[in-house]
C-alpha positions in Angstrom: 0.0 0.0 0.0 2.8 2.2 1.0 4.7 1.7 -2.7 1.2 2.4 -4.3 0.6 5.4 -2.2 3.8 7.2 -3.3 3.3 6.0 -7.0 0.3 7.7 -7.0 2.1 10.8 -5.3 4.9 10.6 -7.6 2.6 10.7 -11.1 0.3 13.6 -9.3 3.5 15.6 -9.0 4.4 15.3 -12.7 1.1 15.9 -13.7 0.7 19.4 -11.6 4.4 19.9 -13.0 3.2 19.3 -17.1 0.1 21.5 -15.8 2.4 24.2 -15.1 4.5 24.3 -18.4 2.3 23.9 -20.5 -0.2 26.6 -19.1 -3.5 25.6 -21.3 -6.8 24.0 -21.1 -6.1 20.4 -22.6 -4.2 19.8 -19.5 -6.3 20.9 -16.1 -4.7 20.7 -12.5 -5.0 17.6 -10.6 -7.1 19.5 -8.0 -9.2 20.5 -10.7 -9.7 17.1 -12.0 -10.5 15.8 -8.4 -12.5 18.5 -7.8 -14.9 17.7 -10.8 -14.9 14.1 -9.7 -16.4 14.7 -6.8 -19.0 16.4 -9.0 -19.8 15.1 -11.5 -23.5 13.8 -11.9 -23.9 11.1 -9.3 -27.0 8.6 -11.1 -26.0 9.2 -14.7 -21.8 8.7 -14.2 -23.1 5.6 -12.0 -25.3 4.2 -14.9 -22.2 4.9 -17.5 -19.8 2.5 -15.0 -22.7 -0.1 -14.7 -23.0 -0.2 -18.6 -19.1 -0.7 -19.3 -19.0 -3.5 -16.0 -21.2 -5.3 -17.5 -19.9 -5.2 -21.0 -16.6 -5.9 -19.2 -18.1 -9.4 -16.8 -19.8 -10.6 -20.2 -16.9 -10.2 -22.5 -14.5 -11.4 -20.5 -17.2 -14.4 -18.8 -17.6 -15.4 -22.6 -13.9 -15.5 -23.1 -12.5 -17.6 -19.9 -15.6 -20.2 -20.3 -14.9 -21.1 -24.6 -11.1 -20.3 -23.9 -10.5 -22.3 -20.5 -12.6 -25.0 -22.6 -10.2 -25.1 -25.3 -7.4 -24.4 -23.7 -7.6 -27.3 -21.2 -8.8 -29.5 -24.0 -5.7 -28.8 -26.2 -3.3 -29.1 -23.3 -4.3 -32.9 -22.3 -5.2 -34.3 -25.5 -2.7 -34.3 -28.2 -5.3 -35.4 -31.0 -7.4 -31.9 -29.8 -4.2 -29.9 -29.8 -2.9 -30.9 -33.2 -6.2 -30.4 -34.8 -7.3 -26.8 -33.3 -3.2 -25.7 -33.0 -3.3 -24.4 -36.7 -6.4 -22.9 -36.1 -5.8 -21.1 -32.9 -2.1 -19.9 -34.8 -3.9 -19.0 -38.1 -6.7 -16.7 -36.7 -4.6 -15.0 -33.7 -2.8 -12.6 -35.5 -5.6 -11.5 -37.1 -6.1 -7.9 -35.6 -9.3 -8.4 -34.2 -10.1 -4.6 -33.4 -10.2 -4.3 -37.2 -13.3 -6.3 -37.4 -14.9 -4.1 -35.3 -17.1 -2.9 -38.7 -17.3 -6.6 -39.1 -18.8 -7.3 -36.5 -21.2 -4.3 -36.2 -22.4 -5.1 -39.6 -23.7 -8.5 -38.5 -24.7 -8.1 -34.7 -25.8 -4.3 -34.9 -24.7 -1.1 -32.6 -26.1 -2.8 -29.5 -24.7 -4.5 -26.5 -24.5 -7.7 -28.7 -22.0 -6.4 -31.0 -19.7 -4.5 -27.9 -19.8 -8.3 -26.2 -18.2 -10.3 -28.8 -15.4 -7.6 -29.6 -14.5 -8.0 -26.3 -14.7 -12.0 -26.0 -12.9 -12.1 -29.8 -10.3 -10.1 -28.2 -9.5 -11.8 -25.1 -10.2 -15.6 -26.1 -6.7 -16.5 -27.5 -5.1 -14.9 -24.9 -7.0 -17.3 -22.4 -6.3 -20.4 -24.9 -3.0 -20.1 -25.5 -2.2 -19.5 -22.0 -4.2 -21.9 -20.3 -3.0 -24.4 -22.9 0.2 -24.0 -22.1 -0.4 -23.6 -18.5 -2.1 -27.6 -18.4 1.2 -29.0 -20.7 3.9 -27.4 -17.8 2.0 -29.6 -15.6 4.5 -32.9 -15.1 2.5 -36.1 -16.2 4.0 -37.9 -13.2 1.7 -35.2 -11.0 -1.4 -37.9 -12.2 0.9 -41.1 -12.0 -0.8 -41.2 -7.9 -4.5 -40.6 -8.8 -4.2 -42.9 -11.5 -2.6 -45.8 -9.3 -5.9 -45.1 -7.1 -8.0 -45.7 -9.8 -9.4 -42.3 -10.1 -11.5 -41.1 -13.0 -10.7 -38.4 -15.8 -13.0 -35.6 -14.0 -11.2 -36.4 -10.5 -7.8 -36.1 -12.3 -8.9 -32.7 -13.5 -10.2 -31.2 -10.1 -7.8 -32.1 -8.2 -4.8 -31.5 -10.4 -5.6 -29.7 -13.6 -7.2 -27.1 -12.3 -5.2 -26.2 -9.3 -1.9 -26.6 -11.6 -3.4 -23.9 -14.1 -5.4 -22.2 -11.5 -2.0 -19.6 -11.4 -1.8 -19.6 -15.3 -5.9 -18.5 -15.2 -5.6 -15.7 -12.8 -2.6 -14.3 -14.6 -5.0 -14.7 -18.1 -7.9 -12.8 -16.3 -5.6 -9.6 -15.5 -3.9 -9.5 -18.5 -7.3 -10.3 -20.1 -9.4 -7.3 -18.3 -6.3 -5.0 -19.4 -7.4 -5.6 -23.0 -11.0 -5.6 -22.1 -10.8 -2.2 -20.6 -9.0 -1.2 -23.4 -11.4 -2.3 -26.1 -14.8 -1.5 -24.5 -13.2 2.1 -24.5 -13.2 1.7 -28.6 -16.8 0.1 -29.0 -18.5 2.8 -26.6 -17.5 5.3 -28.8 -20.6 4.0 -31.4 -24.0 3.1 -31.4 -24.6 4.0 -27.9 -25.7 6.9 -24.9 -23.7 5.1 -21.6 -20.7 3.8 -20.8 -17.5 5.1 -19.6 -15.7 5.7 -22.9 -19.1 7.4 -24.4 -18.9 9.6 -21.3 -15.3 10.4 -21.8 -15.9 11.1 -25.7 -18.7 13.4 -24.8 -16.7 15.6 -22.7 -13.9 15.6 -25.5 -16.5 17.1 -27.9 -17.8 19.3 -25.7 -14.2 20.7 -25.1 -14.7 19.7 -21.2 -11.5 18.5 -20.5 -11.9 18.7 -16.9 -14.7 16.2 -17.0 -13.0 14.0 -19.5 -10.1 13.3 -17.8 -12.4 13.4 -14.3 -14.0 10.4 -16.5 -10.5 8.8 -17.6 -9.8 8.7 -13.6 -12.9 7.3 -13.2 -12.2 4.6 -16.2 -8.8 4.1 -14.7 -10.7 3.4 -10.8 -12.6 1.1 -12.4 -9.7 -0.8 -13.8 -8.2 -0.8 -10.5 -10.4 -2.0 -8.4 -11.0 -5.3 -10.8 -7.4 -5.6 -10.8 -7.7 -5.7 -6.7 -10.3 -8.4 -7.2 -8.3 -10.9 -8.9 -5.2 -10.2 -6.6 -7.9 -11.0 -3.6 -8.6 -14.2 -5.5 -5.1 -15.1 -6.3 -4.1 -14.6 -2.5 -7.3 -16.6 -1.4 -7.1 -20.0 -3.9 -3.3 -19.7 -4.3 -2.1 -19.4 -1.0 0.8 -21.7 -1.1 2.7 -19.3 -3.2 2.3 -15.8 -1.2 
């Protein structure tokens, strides 16, 4: 808390110090910013955050359950992962932010549409890793169970999933990084709420006290999810903190 206390000191104190030579609008105080924070337009900001969480928990939900799926598939069968390895390595470079039109074209400027870009975006990042993740596990780590006679589900509770439970946290903060990111892009269009359609709004208006009050915001938001998944990482994976 301490180190994250004087971060967040140390890039306040640069930004009052950029405030100060550069003298103009585009770039309020820090006070100022604050100051507009605390307000801005309680029910309506409060609707824009539920809008993006929401986008955020579906995407990302969407993501980990078909990716996790895969991914654990590919990393204990070799049949699965020779068949869907050219697949996964075909369509991953593909720079999915570019099918943004694509996508809008088919599923329309609703919620459906902002969903999927998210999901598309995050779900190799969640196959590939968890993939990999279940192959570092040693096969002499089921050589026990299966001398018990346990079954394929009981080899995959007990040691599947804790052995990538480390390489699935990790996904989900990398992968709400790029959710963030993205939802910021698909707000912009084909809707009235959400964070990055509040932040956009401000831009136009030439408000860019409120628009970076909402990029703090944004940023809180981020933050606090991040917190989440270090809470669950220091209550499931105890054994490594």
């Amino acid at each position: 808390m301490l180190r994250l206390l004087l971060v967040f000191v140390s890039m306040n104190v640069i930004w009052y110090i950029a405030y100060v030579l550069i003298n103009h609008s585009i770039l309020p105080s820090p006070l100022a910013v604050y100051s507009s924070m605390g307000h801005l337009e309680g029910k309506k900001v409060w609707l824009d955050v539920c809008y993006s969480l929401f986008r955020i928990f579906a995407g990302v939900l969407l993501a980990l359950t078909i990716g996790m799926s895969i991914g654990l598939l590919m990393g204990r069968s070799r049949i699965w992962n020779k068949l869907l390895d050219p697949v996964v390595y075909l369509t991953y470079p593909i720079p999915k932010i570019a099918l943004l039109p694509v996508v809008m074209l088919f599923f329309g400027l609703g919620e459906t549409s902002k969903i999927l870009m998210i999901m598309l975006i995050v779900l190799f990042q969640v196959i590939i890793s968890v993939r990999d993740g279940v192959k570092a596990i040693p096969d002499s780590t089921y050589d026990v169970l299966t001398s018990i006679g346990a079954s394929a589900l009981q080899k995959f509770w007990h040691v599947t999933l804790p052995g990538a439970l480390s390489v699935i946290l990790s996904t989900i903060r990398i992968s709400l990084g790029t959710a963030i990111s993205i939802l910021f892009f698909t707000e912009i269009y084909g809707t009235e709420h959400g964070m990055g359609f509040f932040i956009m709004d401000a831009w136009l208006r030439m408000d860019y006290t409120e628009m970076y009050a909402g990029i703090m915001l944004f940023s809180l938001v981020g933050f606090v999810l991040f917190l989440l998944v270090d809470y669950l990482d220091y209550r499931f994976m105890k054994w490594r903190n």
